[in-house]
N, C-alpha and C positions, 0 to 999 in steps of 0.2 A: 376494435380494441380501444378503452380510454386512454385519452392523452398522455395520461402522466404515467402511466406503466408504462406506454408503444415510447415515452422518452427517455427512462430508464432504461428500456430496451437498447433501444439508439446509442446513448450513454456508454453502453457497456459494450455495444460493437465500438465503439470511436477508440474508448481508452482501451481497448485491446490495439487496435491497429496503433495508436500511440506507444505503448509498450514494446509491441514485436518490430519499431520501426517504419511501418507502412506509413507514418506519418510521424516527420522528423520535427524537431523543436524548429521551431521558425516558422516551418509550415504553415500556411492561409487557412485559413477552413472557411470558404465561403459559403455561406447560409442555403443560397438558392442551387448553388452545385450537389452539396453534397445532398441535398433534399431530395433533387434527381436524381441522382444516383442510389440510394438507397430506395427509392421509390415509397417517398411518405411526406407529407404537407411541410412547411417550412414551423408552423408553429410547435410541432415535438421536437421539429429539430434544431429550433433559438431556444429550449427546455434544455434539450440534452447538454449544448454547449454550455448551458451556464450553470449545470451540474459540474460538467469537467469544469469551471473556472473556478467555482467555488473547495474543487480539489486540489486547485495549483496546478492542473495539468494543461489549461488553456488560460490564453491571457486574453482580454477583452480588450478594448479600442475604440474611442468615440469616431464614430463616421469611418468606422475601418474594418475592415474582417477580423474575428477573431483570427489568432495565431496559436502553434504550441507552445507554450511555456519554456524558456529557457534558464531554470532557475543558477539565483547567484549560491556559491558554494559556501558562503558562510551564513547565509539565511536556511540553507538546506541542513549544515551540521548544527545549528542552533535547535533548529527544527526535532533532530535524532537526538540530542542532549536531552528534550522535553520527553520525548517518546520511552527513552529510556527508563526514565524517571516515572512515568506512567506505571508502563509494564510492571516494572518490580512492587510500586504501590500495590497495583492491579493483584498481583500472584498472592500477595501477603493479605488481604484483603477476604481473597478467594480463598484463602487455607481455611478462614473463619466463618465468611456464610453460605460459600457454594454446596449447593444441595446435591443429594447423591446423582441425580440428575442432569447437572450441572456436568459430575465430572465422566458420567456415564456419557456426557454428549462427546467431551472431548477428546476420552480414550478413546471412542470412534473414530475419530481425525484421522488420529495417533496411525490406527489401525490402519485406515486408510493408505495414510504416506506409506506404511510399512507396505502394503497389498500393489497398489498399482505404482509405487518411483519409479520401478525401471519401464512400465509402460506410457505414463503420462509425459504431455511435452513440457517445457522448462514452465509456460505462460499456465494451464493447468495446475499443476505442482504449487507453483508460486500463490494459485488462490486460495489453494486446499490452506498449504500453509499461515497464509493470512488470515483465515477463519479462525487457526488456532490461536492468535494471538486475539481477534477477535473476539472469541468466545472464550478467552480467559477474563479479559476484560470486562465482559458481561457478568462473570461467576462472580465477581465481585463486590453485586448486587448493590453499585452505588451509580446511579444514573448519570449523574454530571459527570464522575471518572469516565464511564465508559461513552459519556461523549463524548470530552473532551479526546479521548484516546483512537475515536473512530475519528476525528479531524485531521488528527495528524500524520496515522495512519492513511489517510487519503491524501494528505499532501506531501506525503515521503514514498505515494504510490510509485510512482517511475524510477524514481530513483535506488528503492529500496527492490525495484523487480532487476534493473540493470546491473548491482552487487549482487544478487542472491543470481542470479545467471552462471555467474564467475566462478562462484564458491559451490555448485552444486557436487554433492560428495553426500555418497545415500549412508554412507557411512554414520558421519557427521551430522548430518541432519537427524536421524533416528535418532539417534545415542541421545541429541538435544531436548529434543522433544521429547523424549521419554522420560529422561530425567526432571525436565519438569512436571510432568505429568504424577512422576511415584511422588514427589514433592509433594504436591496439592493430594494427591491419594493417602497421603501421611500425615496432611494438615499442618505442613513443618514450613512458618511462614519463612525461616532463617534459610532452610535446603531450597526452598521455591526461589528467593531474591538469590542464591548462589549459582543455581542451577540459568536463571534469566542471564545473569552476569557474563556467565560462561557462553552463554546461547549468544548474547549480540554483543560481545568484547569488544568486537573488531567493526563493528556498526558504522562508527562518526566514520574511521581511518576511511572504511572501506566505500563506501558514499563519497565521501570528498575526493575519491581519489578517483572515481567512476564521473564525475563533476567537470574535476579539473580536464578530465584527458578530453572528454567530448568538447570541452570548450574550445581544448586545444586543438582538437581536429576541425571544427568548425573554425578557425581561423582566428585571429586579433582583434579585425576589423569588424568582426558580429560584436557588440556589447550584449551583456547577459539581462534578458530580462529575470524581475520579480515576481516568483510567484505568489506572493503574499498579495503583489499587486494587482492583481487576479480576479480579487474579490469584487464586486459592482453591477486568491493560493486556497532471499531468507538465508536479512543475512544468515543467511544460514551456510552453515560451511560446512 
């Protein structure tokens, strides 16, 4: 297998066990451990980490092992403030040049979430979801937006799977998603930014408030790393 795919491979096993826990903020990731254990050369696996660093999930270190990220709480709502502001660009965007294809991808999602909520696990669920906001942001068919939107997206990844954990309510979720979805199906960029609005109200609160307690439980004496620093950084109810 080439490198750079077996690292994004790696990548997405790590920030899984990052998300479900298996590897807590602080935590070491030593290079040459996890390489053996995973059973794969060290060089996909100083790639993979520095994918996760570049997503805010791992912090790098001169002459140190990377660690998990322990992001500060007002670098993380700052971060959802952007995001925010994305998305609803993103939806209003999308009302005007997403192709029927575009929205035929997304009603798929939709469908999706609808078909398998009650059998998918929270961690599942949560990426299905992320696609969708993914791939509104693509419909948007304005490249920069939808990079800049998949950055921060990646660095509000933990944070943003630890609130949407809390809030899961298949109720709630559907009703969200779908309404933005008949938005963008109506090409109504005003119901699309109302329907977003509605979808991540409770976003910054709800992040910051998932932030603070784990810092809390982590102690006083840990200071918070940055994950901006990094670089070298559903809801849904």
């Amino acid at each position: 297998m080439q490198e750079p795919i077996l690292a994004e491979q790696i990548a997405k096993e790590l920030r899984r066990d990052i998300l479900r826990g298996n590897l807590a903020p602080g935590d070491s990731l030593k290079e040459r451990d996890k390489a053996a254990e995973m059973g794969v050369s060290r060089t996909p696996m100083r790639e993979a980490i520095r994918i996760l660093a570049q997503e805010g999930l791992v912090q790098l270190r001169p002459a140190r092992s990377p660690i998990v990220a322990r992001p500060d709480v007002k670098e993380v709502t700052d971060d959802v403030e952007v995001l925010l502001a994305i998305e609803k660009l993103s939806g209003e965007l999308a009302c005007r040049r997403a192709t029927d294809g575009d929205i035929a991808g997304i009603a798929e999602i939709v469908q999706q979430m609808v078909d398998d909520f009650d059998t998918l696990d929270a961690l599942e669920l949560f990426e299905i979801d992320m696609s969708f906001h993914s791939a509104l942001a693509q419909a948007s068919h304005n490249a920069q937006l939808a990079g800049i939107h998949d950055r921060f997206l990646s660095r509000l990844w933990r944070a943003r799977y630890l609130s949407a954990v809390q809030r899961r309510n298949r109720a709630s979720v559907i009703e969200h998603h779908t309404a933005i979805l008949r938005a963008l199906q109506a090409r109504d960029s005003e119901a699309i930014r109302l329907a977003i609005g509605t979808h991540l109200d409770r976003l910054t609160d709800d992040i910051g408030n998932v932030i603070r307690r784990e810092q809390e439980e982590a102690g006083s004496d840990k200071a918070p790393t940055s994950a901006i620093s990094a670089k070298a950084t559903l809801v849904d109810k």
